[in-house]
VMD Tcl script that draws the C-alpha trace (Angstrom):
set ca {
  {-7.35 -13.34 1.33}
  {-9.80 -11.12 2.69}
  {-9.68 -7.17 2.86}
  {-9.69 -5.54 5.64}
  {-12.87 -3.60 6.91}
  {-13.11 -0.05 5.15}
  {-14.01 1.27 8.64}
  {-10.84 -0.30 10.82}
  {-7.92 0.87 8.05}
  {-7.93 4.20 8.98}
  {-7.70 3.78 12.55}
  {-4.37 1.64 11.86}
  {-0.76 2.82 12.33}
  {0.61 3.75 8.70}
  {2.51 0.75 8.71}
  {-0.56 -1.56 9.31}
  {-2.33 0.46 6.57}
  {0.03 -0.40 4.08}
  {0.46 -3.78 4.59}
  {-3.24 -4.24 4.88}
  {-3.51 -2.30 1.56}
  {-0.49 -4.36 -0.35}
  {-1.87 -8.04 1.40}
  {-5.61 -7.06 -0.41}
  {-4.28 -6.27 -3.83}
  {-3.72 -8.28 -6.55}
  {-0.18 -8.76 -8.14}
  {0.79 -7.77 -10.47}
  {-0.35 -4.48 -9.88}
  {0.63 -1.30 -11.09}
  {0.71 1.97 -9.17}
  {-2.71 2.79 -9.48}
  {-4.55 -0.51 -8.49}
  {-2.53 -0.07 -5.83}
  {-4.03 3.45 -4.79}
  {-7.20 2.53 -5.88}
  {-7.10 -0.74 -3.61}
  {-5.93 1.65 -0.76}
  {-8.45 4.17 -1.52}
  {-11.17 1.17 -1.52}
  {-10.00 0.43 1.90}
  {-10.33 3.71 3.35}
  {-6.66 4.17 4.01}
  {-5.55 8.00 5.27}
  {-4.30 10.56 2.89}
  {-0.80 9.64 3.69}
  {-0.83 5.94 2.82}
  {-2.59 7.28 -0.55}
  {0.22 9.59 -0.95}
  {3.43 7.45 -0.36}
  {1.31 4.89 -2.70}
  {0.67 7.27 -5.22}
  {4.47 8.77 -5.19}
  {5.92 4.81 -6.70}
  {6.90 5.03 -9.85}
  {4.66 3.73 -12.88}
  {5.42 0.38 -13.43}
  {4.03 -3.24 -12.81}
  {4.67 -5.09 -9.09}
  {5.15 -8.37 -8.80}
  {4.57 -8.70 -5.37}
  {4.47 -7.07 -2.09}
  {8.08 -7.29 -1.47}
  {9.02 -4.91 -4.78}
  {6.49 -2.59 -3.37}
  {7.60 -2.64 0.37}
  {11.34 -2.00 -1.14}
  {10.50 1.05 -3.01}
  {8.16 2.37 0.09}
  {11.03 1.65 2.13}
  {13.95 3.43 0.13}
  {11.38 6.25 -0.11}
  {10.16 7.35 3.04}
  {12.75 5.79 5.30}
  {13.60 2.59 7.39}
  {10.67 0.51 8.87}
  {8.19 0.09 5.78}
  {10.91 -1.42 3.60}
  {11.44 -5.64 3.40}
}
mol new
graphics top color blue
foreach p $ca { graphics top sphere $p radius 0.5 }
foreach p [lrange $ca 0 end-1] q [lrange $ca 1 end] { graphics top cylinder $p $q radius 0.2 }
display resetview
């Protein structure tokens, strides 16, 4: 799968952003390829916060990500 442009993830809603982010990475991924792939992508301060607020641990997939986004900063993000 291809990543998105660095110059058209900023410009998305937060919700686009992170999926755009979590589609890009590779799983499993831990917490920080997962800001580091959003940070590589150009995503706003706010996706690299929520990102960087997961616990430290491994991700299988987008769906255990999406789950813990979701629990944490309420509905709409989660799967």
């Amino acid at each position: 799968m291809t990543r998105p442009a660095a110059h058209d993830v900023p410009r998305e809603s937060i919700d686009l952003q992170i999926a755009d982010v979590l589609r890009a990475a590779a799983y499993p991924a831990n917490k920080d390829a997962l800001v580091d792939a959003a940070r590589e992508a150009g995503a706003s301060n706010e996706v690299l916060a929520m990102l960087d607020g997961l616990p430290e641990q491994d991700y299988a997939d987008i769906s255990a990500v999406t789950k813990l986004i979701g629990s944490n900063f309420g509905p709409g993000l989660g799967a």
